[in-house]
N, C-alpha and C positions, 0 to 999 in steps of 0.2 A: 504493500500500500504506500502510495506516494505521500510524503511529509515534506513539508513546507518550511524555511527560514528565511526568516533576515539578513542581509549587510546590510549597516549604515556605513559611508566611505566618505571621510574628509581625506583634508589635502596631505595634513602632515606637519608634525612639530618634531623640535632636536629630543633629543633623548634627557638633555639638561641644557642648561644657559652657560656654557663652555665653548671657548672658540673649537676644538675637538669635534664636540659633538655637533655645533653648527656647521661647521667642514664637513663634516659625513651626511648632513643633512641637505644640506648645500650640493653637495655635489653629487646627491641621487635628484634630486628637485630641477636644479639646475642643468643637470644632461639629459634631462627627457627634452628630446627632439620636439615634441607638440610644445615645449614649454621655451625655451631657445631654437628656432623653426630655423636658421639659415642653414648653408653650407658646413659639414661635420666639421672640417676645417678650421673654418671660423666657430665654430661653438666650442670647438677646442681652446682655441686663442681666447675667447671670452671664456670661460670658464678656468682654466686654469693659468691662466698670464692676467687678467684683467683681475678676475673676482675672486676665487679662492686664495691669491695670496691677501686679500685686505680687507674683504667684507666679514667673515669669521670674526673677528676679535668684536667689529664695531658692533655687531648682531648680536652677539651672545649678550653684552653690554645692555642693550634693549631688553632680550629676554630676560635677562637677571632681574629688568625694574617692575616684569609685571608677573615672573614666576613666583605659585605659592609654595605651601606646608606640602600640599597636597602634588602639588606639580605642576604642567603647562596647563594654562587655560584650557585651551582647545581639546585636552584631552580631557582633565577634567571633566569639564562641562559633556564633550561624546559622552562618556561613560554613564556619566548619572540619565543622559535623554536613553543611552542605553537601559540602563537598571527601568526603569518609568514605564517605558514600552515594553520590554519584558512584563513588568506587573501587567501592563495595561491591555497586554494580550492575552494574559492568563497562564501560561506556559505553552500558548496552543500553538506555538510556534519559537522556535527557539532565535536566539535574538544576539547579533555578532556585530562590533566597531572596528572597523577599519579603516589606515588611511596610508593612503597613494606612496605616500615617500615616509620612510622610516617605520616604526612598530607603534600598534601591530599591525600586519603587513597583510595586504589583500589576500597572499598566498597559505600564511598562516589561518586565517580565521577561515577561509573555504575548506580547508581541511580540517577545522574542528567542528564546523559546521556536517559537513561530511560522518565526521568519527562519532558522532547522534545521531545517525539516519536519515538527513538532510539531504533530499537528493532533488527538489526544486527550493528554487532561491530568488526572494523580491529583492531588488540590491537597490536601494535609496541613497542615491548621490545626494551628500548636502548642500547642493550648490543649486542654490534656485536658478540661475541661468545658464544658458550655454556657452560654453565659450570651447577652443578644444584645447586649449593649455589647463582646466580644471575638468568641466562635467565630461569631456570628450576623452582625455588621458584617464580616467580615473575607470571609466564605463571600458576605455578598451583594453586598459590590465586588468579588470576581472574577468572580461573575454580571454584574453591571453590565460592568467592562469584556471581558467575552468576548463581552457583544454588541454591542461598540462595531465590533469587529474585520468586514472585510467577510467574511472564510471565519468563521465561529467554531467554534471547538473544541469537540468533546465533552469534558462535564467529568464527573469521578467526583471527589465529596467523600471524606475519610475520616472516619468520623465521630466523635465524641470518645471517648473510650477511657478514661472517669477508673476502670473497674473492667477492665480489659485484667491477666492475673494476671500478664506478663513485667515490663509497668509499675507494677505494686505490686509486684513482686519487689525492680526495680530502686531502689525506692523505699525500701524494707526493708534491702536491700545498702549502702544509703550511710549507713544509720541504726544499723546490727548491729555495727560496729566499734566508736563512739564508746558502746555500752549498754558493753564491756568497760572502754575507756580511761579514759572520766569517769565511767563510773557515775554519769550523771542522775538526780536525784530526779525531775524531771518531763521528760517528751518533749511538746514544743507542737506541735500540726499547726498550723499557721497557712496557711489560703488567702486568695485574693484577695478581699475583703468586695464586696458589693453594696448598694445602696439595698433597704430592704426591699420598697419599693414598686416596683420594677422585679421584685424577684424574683415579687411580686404579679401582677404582668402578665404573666407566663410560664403563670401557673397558668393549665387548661385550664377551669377551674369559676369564672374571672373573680373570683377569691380568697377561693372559698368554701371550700376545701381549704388552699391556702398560710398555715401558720402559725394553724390558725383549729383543725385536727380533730390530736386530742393522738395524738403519736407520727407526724406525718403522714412525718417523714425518715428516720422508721427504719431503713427498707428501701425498695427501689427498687417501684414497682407504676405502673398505667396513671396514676394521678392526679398522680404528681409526677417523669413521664417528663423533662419539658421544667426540672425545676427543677434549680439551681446548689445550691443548700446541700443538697439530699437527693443529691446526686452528691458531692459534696464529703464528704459524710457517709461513700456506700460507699467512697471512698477510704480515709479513715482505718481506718476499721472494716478493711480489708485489708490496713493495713500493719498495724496493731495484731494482727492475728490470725498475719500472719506472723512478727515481732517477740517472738512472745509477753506481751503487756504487758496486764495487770492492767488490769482499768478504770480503777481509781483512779489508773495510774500516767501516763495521759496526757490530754493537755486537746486540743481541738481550737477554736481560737479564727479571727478571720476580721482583717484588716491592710487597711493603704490606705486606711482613706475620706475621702472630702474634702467639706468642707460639713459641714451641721448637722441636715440631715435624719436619721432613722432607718438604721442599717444593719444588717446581718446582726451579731448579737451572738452569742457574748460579742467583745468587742476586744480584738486582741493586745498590742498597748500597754499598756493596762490591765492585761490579765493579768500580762504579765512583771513591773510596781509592783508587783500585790498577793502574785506568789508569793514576791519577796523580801522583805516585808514579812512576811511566813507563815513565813521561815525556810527557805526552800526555796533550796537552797544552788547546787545545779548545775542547767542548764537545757540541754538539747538541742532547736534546734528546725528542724522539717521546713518548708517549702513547696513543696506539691505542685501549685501554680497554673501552675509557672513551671519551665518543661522548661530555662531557661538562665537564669544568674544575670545580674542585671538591677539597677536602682538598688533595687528593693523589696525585692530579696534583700540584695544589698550591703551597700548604706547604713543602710535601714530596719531590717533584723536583726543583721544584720552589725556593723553603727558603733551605730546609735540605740539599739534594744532592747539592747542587749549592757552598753552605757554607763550606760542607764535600769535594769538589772537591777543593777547593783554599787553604781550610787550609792544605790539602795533597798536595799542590806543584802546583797542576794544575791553571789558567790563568782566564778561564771564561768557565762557562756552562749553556746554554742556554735551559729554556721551550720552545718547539713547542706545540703552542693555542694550545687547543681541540675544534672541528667544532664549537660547542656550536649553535650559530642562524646564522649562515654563510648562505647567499641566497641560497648559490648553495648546502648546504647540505639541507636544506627546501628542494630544489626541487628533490634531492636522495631519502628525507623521504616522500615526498610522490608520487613519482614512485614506491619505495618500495611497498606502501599500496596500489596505483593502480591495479599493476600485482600480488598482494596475493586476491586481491579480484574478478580480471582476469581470474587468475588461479582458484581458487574456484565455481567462477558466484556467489560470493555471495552479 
């Protein structure tokens, strides 16, 4: 008789806030081809002549100022959405965390998975959008190793869910408290940025649509199905509508990039300079990349923007949590896996 399990699959944390374990972490993260897309060559030269000799020390430095008792955030946090969804299924289906780069490792948990009788598998990428340097790397090493396995398991994806309305609710509900207490001048959506030219590469018309035909993220349509910043878009646009918020009253900028190529603009860093610079006194800001608070969320909004916004003039700027083990997102993540397995009969 066919039995049924979970993966949930984030991206990946170091093993500790050490330059060591950042280096190890770094250089499986950083050599995935979907994740540095050029020439081997050059991903070589950037990875190991550029980055690994200098980014390690400063990085670990970052995770030192947001790791706890308990460990990395992001693990953290999996775990317990872990333990939650376990209760919250009852045992009826047994329930595994894994993530993309470092432990524990997609290949290890299909094999424990497995070693319980597990022989169909919902696999819930945490990454409410698509991009293929996260939801797409992530979805094709548990294809890769499912068929490493001699039995392999039937797999059901769930697919990203960045306009799901319980998840822009929930997204809305972390945001609705703080519109009373600080009364924000501006609310920043900030997602995770992209290279422009990988978001190029998603595009279906080989980037004759992406960023080229005006108004192309307006709205979701066949041509920009596959693309991250027109998904990224219907988010905001969803919390803003539940929210209530004035056009003018929120900005939606993109965070993270590394290197010197083009990325997804406007930048959140920049933005938060100039809105203090503008006089804009109080800041509230959302990421909705990141179902669990992470160094990005932490450090980068959290410590960095928050720091960069007072020393430019501005007042106070506020993180908005990310869901992390919030009940009510427990009970989204697993309607989610319900109706993909619904959907499937698998």
């Amino acid at each position: 008789m066919a039995k049924r399990g979970v993966l949930l699959v984030n991206l990946g944390t170091p093993a500790a806030p050490t330059p060591g374990a950042v280096r190890r972490y770094l250089r499986a993260f950083l050599g995935d081809p979907r994740v540095l897309d050029g020439p081997a060559w050059l991903r070589w030269l950037l990875l190991h002549v550029v980055i690994l000799p200098r980014r390690p020390r400063r990085s670990a430095e970052a995770y030192a100022r947001i790791w706890t008792d308990a460990g990395s955030p992001l693990l953290v946090h999996g775990e317990r959405l872990r333990q939650q969804l376990a209760e919250r299924v009852g045992g009826a289906m047994p329930v595994a965390l894994a993530m993309r780069y470092g432990v524990p490792s997609i290949r290890d948990r299909l094999r424990s998975l497995a070693e319980v009788g597990v022989d169909r598998v919902t696999v819930m990428p945490l990454f409410p959008h698509y991009a293929t340097s996260s939801w797409g790397s992530a979805v094709a090493n548990v294809y890769a190793e499912a068929a490493r396995c001699w039995n392999t398991p039937s797999l059901q994806v769930v697919p990203p869910y960045f306009d799901h309305p319980d998840y822009l609710e929930l997204l809305a509900a972390r945001v609705r408290p703080l519109l009373t207490e600080l009364r924000p001048d501006k609310v920043v959506i900030s997602f995770h940025g992209l290279p422009v030219r990988q978001l190029r590469k998603s595009d279906p018309a080989h980037g004759a649509y992406c960023l080229r035909v005006p108004g192309c993220c307006e709205r979701m349509r066949p041509e920009n199905g596959w693309c991250y910043r027109a998904q990224c878009m219907a988010t905001a646009r969803g919390v803003a509508a539940r929210l209530r918020l004035a056009p003018d009253h929120y900005l939606i900028t993109f965070q993270s990039r590394l290197g010197r190529e083009p990325w997804i603009e406007p930048y959140t860093d920049v933005t938060v300079r100039t809105l203090a610079r503008q006089g804009i006194r109080r800041v509230v800001i959302l990421s909705p990349s990141f179902v669990a608070d992470c160094l990005e969320t932490l450090e980068e909004i959290g410590i960095l923007a928050a720091r960069d916004f007072v020393r430019h003039g501005g007042e106070r700027l506020v993180l908005v949590p990310a869901l992390n083990s919030d009940p009510a997102w427990v009970d989204v993540v697993a309607a989610l896996i319900t109706n993909a397995c619904r959907e499937k009969n698998v």
